[in-house]
NUTI-813104 format. One record per residue: residue number from 1; x, y, z of N, C-alpha, C in turn. Coordinates in steps of 0.001 Angstrom, whole numbers. Example, Ala and Ser with C-alpha at 12.3 -4.5 7.8 and 13.67 -1.06 7.14 Angstrom:
+-----+---------+---------+---------+---------+---------+---------+---------+---------+---------+
:   k :    n_px :    n_py :    n_pz :   ca_px :   ca_py :   ca_pz :    c_px :    c_py :    c_pz :
+-----+---------+---------+---------+---------+---------+---------+---------+---------+---------+
:   1 :   13190 :   -5690 :    7800 :   12300 :   -4500 :    7800 :   13200 :   -3300 :    7800 :
:   2 :   12850 :   -2250 :    7080 :   13670 :   -1060 :    7140 :   12900 :      30 :    7870 :
+-----+---------+---------+---------+---------+---------+---------+---------+---------+---------+
//
This chain:
+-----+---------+---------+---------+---------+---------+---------+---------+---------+---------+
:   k :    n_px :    n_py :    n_pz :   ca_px :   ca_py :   ca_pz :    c_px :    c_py :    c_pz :
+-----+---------+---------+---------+---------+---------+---------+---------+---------+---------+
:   1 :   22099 :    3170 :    3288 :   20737 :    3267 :    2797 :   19812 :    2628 :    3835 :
:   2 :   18664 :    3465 :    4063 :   17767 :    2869 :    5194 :   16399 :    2716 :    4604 :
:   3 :   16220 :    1281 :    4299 :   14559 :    1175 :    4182 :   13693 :     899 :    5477 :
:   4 :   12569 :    1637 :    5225 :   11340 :     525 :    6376 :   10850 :      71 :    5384 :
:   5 :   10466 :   -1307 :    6588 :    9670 :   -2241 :    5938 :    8326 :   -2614 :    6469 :
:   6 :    7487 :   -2865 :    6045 :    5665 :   -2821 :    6737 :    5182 :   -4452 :    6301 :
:   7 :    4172 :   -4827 :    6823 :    3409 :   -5622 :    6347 :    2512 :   -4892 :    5344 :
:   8 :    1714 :   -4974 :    4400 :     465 :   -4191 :    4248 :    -497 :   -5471 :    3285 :
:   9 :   -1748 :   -4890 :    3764 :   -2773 :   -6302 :    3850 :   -3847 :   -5444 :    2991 :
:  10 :   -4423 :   -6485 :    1958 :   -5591 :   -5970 :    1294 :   -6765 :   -7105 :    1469 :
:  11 :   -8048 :   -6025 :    1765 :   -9420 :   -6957 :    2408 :  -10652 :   -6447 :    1044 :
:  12 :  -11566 :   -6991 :    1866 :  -12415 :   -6932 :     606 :  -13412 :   -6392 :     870 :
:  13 :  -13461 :   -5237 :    1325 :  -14228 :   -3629 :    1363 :  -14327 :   -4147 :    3451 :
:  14 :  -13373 :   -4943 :    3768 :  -13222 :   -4649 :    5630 :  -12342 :   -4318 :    6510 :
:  15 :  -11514 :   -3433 :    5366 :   -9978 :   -2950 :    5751 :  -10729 :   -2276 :    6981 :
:  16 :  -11512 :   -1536 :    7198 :  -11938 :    -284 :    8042 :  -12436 :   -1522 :    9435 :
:  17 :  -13175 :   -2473 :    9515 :  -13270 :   -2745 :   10717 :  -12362 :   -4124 :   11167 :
:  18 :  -11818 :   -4309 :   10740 :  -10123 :   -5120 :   10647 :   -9283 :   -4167 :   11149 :
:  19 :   -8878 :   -3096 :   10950 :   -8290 :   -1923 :   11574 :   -8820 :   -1279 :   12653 :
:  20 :  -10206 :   -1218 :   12819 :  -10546 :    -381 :   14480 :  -10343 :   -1801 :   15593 :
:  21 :  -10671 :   -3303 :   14786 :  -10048 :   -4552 :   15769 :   -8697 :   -4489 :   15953 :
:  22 :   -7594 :   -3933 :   15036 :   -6126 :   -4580 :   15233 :   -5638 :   -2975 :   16358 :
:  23 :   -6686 :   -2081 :   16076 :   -5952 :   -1273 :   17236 :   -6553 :   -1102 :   18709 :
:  24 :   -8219 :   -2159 :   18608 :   -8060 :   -2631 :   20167 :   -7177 :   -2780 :   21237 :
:  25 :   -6864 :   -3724 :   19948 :   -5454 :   -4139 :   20491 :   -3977 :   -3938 :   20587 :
:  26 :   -3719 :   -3790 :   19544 :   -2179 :   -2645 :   19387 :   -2370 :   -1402 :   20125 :
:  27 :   -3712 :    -635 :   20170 :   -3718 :     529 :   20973 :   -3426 :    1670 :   20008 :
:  28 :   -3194 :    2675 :   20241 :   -2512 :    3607 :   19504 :   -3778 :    4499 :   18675 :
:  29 :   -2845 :    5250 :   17774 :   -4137 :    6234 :   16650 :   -3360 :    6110 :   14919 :
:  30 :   -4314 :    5746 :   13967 :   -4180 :    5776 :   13269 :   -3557 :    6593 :   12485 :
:  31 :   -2079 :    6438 :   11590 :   -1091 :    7228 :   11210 :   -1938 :    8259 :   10058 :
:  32 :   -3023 :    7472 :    9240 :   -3525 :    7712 :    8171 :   -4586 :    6645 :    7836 :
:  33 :   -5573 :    7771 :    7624 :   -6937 :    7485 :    6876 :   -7296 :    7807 :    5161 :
:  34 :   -7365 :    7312 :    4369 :   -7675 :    7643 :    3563 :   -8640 :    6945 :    2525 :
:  35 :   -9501 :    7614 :    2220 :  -10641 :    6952 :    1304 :  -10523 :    6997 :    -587 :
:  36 :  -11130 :    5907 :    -923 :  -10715 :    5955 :   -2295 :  -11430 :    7293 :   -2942 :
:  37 :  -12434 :    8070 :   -2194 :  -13404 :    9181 :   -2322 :  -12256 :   10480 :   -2525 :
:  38 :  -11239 :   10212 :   -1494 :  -10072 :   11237 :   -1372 :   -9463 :   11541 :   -2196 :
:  39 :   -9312 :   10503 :   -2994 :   -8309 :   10670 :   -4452 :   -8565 :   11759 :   -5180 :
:  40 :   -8064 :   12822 :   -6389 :   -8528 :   13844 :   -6700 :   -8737 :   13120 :   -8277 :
:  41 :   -8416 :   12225 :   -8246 :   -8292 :   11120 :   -9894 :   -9311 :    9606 :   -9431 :
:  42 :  -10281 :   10253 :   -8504 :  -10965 :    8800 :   -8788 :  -12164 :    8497 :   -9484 :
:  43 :  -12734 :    9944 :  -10144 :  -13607 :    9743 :  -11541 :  -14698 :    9096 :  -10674 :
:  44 :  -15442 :    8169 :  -12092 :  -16464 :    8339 :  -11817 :  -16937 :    6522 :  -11307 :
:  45 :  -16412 :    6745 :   -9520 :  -16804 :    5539 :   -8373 :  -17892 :    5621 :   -8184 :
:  46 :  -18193 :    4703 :   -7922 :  -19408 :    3989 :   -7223 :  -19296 :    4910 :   -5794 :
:  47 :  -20662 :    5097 :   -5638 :  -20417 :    5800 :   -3990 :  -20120 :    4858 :   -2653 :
:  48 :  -20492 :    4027 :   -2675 :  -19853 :    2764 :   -2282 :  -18429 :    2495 :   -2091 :
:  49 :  -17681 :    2427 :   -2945 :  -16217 :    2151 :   -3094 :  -15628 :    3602 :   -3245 :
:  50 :  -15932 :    4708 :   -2893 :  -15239 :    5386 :   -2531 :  -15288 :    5563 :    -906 :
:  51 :  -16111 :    5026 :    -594 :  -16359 :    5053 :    1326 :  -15532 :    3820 :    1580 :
:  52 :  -14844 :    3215 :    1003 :  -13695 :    2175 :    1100 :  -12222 :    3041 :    1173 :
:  53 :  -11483 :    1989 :    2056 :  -10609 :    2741 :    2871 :   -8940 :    2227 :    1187 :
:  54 :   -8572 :    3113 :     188 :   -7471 :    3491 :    -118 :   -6064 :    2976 :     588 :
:  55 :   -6100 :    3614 :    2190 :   -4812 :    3448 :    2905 :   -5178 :    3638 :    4473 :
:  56 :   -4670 :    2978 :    5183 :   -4635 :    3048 :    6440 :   -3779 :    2550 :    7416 :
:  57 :   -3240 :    3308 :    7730 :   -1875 :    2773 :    8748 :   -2104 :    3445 :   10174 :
:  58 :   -1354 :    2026 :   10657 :   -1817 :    1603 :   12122 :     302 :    1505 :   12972 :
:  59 :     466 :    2926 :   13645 :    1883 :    2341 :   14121 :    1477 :    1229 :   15048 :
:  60 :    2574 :     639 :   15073 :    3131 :    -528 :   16218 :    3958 :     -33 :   16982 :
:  61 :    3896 :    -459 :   18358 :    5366 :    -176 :   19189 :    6227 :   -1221 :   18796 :
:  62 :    7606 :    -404 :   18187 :    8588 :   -1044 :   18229 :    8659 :    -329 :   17170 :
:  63 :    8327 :     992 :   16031 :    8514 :    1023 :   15265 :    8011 :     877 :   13850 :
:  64 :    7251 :    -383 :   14046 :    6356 :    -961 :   12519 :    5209 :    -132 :   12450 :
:  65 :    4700 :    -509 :   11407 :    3469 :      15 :   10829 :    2651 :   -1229 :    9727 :
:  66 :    1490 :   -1567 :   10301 :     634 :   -1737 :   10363 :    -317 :   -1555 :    8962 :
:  67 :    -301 :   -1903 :    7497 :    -923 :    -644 :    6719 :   -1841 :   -1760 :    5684 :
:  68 :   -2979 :   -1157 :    5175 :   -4115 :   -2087 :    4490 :   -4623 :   -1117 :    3669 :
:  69 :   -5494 :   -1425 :    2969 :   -6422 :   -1159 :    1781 :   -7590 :   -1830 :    1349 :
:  70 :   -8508 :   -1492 :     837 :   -9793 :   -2408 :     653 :   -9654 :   -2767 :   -1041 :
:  71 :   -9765 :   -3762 :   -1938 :   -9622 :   -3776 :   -3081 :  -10979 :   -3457 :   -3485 :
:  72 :  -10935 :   -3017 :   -4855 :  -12083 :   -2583 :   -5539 :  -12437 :   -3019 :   -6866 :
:  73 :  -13615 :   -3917 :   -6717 :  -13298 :   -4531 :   -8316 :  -13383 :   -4347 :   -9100 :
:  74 :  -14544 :   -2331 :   -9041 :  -14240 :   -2068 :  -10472 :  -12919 :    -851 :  -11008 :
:  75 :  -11996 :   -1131 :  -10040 :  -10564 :    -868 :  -10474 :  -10027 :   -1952 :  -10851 :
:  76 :  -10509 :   -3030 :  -11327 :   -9622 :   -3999 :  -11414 :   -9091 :   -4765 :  -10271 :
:  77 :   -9329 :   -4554 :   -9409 :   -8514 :   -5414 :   -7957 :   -9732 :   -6490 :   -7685 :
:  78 :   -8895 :   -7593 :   -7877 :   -9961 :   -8740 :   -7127 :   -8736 :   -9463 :   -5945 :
:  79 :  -10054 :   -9620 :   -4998 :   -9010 :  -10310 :   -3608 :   -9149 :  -11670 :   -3599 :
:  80 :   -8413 :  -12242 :   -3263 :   -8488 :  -14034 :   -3271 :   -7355 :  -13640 :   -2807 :
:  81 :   -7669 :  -15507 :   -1834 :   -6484 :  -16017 :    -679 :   -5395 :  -15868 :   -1736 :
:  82 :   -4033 :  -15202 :    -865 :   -2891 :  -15374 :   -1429 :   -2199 :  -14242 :   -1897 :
:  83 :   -3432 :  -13227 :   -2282 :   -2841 :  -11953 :   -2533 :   -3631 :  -10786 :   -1650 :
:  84 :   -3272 :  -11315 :     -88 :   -3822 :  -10087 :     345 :   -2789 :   -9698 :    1363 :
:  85 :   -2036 :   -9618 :     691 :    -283 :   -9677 :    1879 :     612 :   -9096 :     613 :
:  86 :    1026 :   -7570 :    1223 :    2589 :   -7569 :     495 :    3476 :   -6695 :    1496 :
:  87 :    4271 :   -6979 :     803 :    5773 :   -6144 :    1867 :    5993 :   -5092 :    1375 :
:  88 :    5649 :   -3928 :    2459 :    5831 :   -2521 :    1807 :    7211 :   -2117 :    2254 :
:  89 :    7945 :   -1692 :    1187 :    9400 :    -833 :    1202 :    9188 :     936 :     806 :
:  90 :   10043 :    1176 :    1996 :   10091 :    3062 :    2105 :   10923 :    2924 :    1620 :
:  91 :   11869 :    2966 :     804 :   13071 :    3561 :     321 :   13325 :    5539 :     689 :
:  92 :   14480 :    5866 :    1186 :   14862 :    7274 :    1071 :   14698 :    8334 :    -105 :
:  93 :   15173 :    7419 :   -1246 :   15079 :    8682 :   -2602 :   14204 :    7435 :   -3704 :
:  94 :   14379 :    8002 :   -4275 :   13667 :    7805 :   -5854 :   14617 :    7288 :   -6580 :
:  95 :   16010 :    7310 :   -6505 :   16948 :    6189 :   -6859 :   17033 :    5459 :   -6258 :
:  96 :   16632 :    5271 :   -4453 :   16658 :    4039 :   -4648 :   15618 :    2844 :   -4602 :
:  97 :   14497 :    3534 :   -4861 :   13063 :    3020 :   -5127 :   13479 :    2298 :   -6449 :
:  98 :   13889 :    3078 :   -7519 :   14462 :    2521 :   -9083 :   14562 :    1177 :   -8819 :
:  99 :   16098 :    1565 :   -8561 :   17038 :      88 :   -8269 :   16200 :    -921 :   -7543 :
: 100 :   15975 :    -966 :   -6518 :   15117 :   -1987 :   -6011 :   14034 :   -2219 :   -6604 :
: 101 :   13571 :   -1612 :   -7124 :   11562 :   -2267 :   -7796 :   12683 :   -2646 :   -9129 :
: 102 :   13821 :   -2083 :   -9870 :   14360 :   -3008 :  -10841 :   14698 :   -4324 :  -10405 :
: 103 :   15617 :   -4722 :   -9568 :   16212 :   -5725 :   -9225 :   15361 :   -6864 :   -8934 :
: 104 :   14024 :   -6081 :   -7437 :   13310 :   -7379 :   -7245 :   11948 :   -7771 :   -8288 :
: 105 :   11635 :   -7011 :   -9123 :   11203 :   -7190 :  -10507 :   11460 :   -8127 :  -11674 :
: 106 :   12665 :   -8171 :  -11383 :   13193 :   -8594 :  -12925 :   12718 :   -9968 :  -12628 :
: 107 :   12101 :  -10486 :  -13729 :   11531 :  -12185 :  -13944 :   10142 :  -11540 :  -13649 :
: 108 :    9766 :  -11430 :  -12676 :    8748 :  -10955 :  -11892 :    7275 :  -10848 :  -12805 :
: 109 :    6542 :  -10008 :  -12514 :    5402 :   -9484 :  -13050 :    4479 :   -8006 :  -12248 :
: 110 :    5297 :   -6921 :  -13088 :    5058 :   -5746 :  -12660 :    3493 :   -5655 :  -12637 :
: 111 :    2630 :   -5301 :  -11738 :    1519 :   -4681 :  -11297 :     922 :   -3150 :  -12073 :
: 112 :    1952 :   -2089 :  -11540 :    2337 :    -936 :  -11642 :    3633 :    -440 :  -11074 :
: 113 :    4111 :     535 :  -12413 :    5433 :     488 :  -12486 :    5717 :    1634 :  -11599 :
: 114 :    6950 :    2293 :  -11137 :    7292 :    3059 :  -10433 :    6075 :    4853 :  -11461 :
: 115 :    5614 :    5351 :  -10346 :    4760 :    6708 :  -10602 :    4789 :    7477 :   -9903 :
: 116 :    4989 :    8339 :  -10464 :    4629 :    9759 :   -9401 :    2317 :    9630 :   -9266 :
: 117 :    2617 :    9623 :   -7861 :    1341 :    9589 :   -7480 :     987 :   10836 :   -6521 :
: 118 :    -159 :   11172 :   -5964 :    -881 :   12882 :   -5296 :     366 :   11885 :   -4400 :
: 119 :     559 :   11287 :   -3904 :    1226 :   11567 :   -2524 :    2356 :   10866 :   -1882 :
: 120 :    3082 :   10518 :   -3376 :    4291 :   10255 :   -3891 :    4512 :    9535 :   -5136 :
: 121 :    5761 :    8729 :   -4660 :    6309 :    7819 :   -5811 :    6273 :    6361 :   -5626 :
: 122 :    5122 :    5379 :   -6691 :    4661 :    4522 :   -5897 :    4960 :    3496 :   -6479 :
: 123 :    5214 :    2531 :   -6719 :    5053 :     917 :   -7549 :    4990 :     -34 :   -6674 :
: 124 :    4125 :   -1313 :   -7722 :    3931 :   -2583 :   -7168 :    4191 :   -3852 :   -7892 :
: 125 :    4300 :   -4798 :   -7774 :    4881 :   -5635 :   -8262 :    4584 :   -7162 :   -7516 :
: 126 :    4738 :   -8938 :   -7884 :    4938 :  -10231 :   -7807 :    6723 :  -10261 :   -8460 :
: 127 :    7694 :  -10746 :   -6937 :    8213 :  -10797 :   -7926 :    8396 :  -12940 :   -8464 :
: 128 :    9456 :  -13022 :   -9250 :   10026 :  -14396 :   -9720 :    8996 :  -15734 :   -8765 :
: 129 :    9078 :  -14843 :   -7391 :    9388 :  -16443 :   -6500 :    7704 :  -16293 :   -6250 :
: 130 :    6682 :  -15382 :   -6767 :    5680 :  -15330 :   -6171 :    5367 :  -14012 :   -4860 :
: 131 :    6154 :  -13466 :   -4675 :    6393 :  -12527 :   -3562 :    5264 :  -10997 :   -4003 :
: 132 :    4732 :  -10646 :   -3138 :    4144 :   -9252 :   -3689 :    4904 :   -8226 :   -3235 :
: 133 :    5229 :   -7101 :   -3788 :    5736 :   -6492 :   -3183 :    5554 :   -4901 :   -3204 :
: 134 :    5478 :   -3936 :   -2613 :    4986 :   -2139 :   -3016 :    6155 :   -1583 :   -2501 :
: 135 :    6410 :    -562 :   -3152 :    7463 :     197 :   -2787 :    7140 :    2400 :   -2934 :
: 136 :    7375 :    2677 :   -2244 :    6493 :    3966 :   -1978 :    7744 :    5221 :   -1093 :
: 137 :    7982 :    6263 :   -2085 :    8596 :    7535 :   -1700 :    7447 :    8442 :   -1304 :
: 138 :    7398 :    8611 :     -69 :    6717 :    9952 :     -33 :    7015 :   11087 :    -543 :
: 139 :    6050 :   12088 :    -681 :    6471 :   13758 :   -1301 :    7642 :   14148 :    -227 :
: 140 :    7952 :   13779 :     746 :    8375 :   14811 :    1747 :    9888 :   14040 :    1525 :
: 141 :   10419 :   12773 :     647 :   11569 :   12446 :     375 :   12519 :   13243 :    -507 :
: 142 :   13661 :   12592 :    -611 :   14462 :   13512 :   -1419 :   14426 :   12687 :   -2743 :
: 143 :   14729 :   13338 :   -4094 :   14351 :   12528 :   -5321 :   16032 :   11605 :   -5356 :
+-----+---------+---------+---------+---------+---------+---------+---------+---------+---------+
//
Protein backbone atom coordinates (compact mmCIF):
# COMPACT_ATOMS: atom_id res chain seq x y z
CA UNK A 1 0.00 0.00 0.00
CA UNK A 2 1.39 3.42 -1.04
CA UNK A 3 0.30 6.63 0.60
CA UNK A 4 1.55 10.30 -0.15
CA UNK A 5 1.84 12.40 2.33
CA UNK A 6 1.63 16.52 2.07
CA UNK A 7 1.80 19.19 4.50
CA UNK A 8 -1.44 21.25 3.89
CA UNK A 9 -1.84 24.71 5.61
CA UNK A 10 -4.99 26.79 6.20
CA UNK A 11 -4.71 30.88 6.17
CA UNK A 12 -7.13 33.35 6.67
CA UNK A 13 -8.35 34.53 3.22
CA UNK A 14 -3.95 34.68 2.28
CA UNK A 15 -3.62 31.25 1.05
CA UNK A 16 -3.30 33.02 -2.55
CA UNK A 17 -0.35 35.39 -1.72
CA UNK A 18 1.47 32.89 0.73
CA UNK A 19 1.47 30.64 -2.33
CA UNK A 20 2.71 33.07 -5.25
CA UNK A 21 5.69 33.77 -2.09
CA UNK A 22 6.35 29.92 -1.43
CA UNK A 23 6.77 29.46 -5.25
CA UNK A 24 9.27 32.38 -5.59
CA UNK A 25 10.91 30.29 -4.14
CA UNK A 26 10.27 26.61 -4.63
CA UNK A 27 9.90 27.73 -8.31
CA UNK A 28 7.70 25.60 -10.25
CA UNK A 29 3.69 25.98 -11.44
CA UNK A 30 0.94 25.41 -9.50
CA UNK A 31 -0.56 21.72 -9.54
CA UNK A 32 -4.09 23.29 -8.83
CA UNK A 33 -6.08 26.32 -8.38
CA UNK A 34 -9.23 26.30 -7.09
CA UNK A 35 -11.74 28.80 -5.76
CA UNK A 36 -14.47 28.33 -3.24
CA UNK A 37 -16.59 30.19 -6.36
CA UNK A 38 -15.66 26.76 -8.27
CA UNK A 39 -17.59 24.56 -6.19
CA UNK A 40 -20.91 23.61 -8.00
CA UNK A 41 -22.48 23.30 -4.11
CA UNK A 42 -21.33 26.58 -2.84
CA UNK A 43 -24.85 28.32 -2.68
CA UNK A 44 -25.33 31.29 -1.61
CA UNK A 45 -21.29 32.95 -0.73
CA UNK A 46 -20.40 36.01 -0.14
CA UNK A 47 -18.63 37.25 -3.32
CA UNK A 48 -15.74 37.74 -1.35
CA UNK A 49 -15.16 34.23 -0.07
CA UNK A 50 -15.72 32.72 -3.09
CA UNK A 51 -12.57 34.67 -4.66
CA UNK A 52 -10.82 32.70 -1.74
CA UNK A 53 -8.64 30.01 -2.74
CA UNK A 54 -10.64 26.23 -1.72
CA UNK A 55 -7.25 24.34 -2.79
CA UNK A 56 -3.98 25.00 -4.03
CA UNK A 57 -1.08 22.91 -4.55
CA UNK A 58 2.34 23.82 -5.05
CA UNK A 59 4.82 20.55 -6.23
CA UNK A 60 8.17 20.43 -4.52
CA UNK A 61 11.23 18.85 -5.96
CA UNK A 62 11.68 15.76 -4.43
CA UNK A 63 8.24 14.76 -4.92
CA UNK A 64 6.06 16.67 -2.13
CA UNK A 65 3.38 18.86 -2.52
CA UNK A 66 2.89 21.84 -1.04
CA UNK A 67 -1.16 22.32 -0.51
CA UNK A 68 -3.40 25.21 1.45
CA UNK A 69 -6.78 26.64 1.63
CA UNK A 70 -8.21 29.88 2.91
CA UNK A 71 -10.83 29.23 5.84
CA UNK A 72 -14.15 30.80 5.65
CA UNK A 73 -16.09 31.80 8.51
CA UNK A 74 -19.24 31.71 7.22
CA UNK A 75 -18.69 27.95 6.53
CA UNK A 76 -17.95 27.53 9.82
CA UNK A 77 -14.06 27.51 9.61
CA UNK A 78 -12.38 29.78 12.03
CA UNK A 79 -8.42 29.96 11.92
CA UNK A 80 -6.44 30.34 15.11
CA UNK A 81 -2.81 29.40 15.89
CA UNK A 82 -2.70 25.68 16.03
CA UNK A 83 -5.05 24.66 13.51
CA UNK A 84 -3.61 25.79 10.45
CA UNK A 85 -1.44 22.65 9.75
CA UNK A 86 -2.69 19.17 8.80
CA UNK A 87 -1.19 16.11 7.24
CA UNK A 88 -2.71 15.26 4.07
CA UNK A 89 -2.92 11.36 3.21
CA UNK A 90 -3.54 10.05 -0.58
CA UNK A 91 -4.45 6.72 0.09
CA UNK A 92 -4.82 4.37 -3.36
CA UNK A 93 -8.51 3.08 -2.91
CA UNK A 94 -11.37 3.94 -0.80
CA UNK A 95 -10.64 0.95 1.42
CA UNK A 96 -7.92 2.16 2.29
CA UNK A 97 -8.94 5.70 3.04
CA UNK A 98 -11.76 3.65 5.43
CA UNK A 99 -9.32 1.89 7.47
CA UNK A 100 -7.06 4.65 8.09
CA UNK A 101 -9.50 7.72 8.79
CA UNK A 102 -11.03 4.57 11.11
CA UNK A 103 -7.99 3.74 12.97
CA UNK A 104 -6.42 7.28 13.24
CA UNK A 105 -9.92 8.56 14.34
CA UNK A 106 -10.87 6.46 16.88
CA UNK A 107 -10.74 8.61 20.35
CA UNK A 108 -10.26 11.43 18.05
CA UNK A 109 -12.83 14.05 16.94
CA UNK A 110 -14.13 13.65 13.42
CA UNK A 111 -14.39 17.08 11.50
CA UNK A 112 -16.00 15.42 8.42
CA UNK A 113 -16.44 11.98 7.86
CA UNK A 114 -15.19 10.08 4.84
CA UNK A 115 -17.56 11.67 1.43
CA UNK A 116 -17.82 11.38 -1.83
CA UNK A 117 -17.02 14.96 -2.88
CA UNK A 118 -17.12 16.82 -7.02
CA UNK A 119 -13.58 15.68 -6.90
CA UNK A 120 -13.35 12.76 -4.81
CA UNK A 121 -13.43 10.96 -1.57
CA UNK A 122 -12.62 13.23 1.22
CA UNK A 123 -12.45 13.29 5.20
CA UNK A 124 -11.00 15.19 8.01
CA UNK A 125 -10.42 14.72 11.30
CA UNK A 126 -8.11 15.76 15.17
CA UNK A 127 -7.05 12.74 16.05
CA UNK A 128 -6.60 11.41 20.24
CA UNK A 129 -3.15 13.14 20.52
CA UNK A 130 -4.38 16.50 19.01
CA UNK A 131 -3.08 15.76 15.42
CA UNK A 132 -5.18 17.17 12.35
CA UNK A 133 -5.42 15.16 9.84
CA UNK A 134 -7.29 14.97 5.83
CA UNK A 135 -7.35 12.15 3.91
CA UNK A 136 -8.48 12.42 0.11
CA UNK A 137 -9.11 9.70 -2.96
CA UNK A 138 -9.19 11.32 -6.05
CA UNK A 139 -11.93 10.46 -8.86
CA UNK A 140 -9.18 9.06 -10.99
CA UNK A 141 -8.49 6.24 -7.95
CA UNK A 142 -9.66 2.87 -7.78
CA UNK A 143 -12.66 2.37 -5.15
Amino acid sequence: MAIQMNPYLNFDGTAEEAFNFYKSVFGGEFATVMRFGDNPECGEMAEGDKKKLMHIALPIDGGGMLMASDAVESMGQKLKQGNNVYISLAPETRDDADRIFGGLSDGGKVEMKMTDMFWGYFGCFTDKFGVQWMLNVGNDQPN
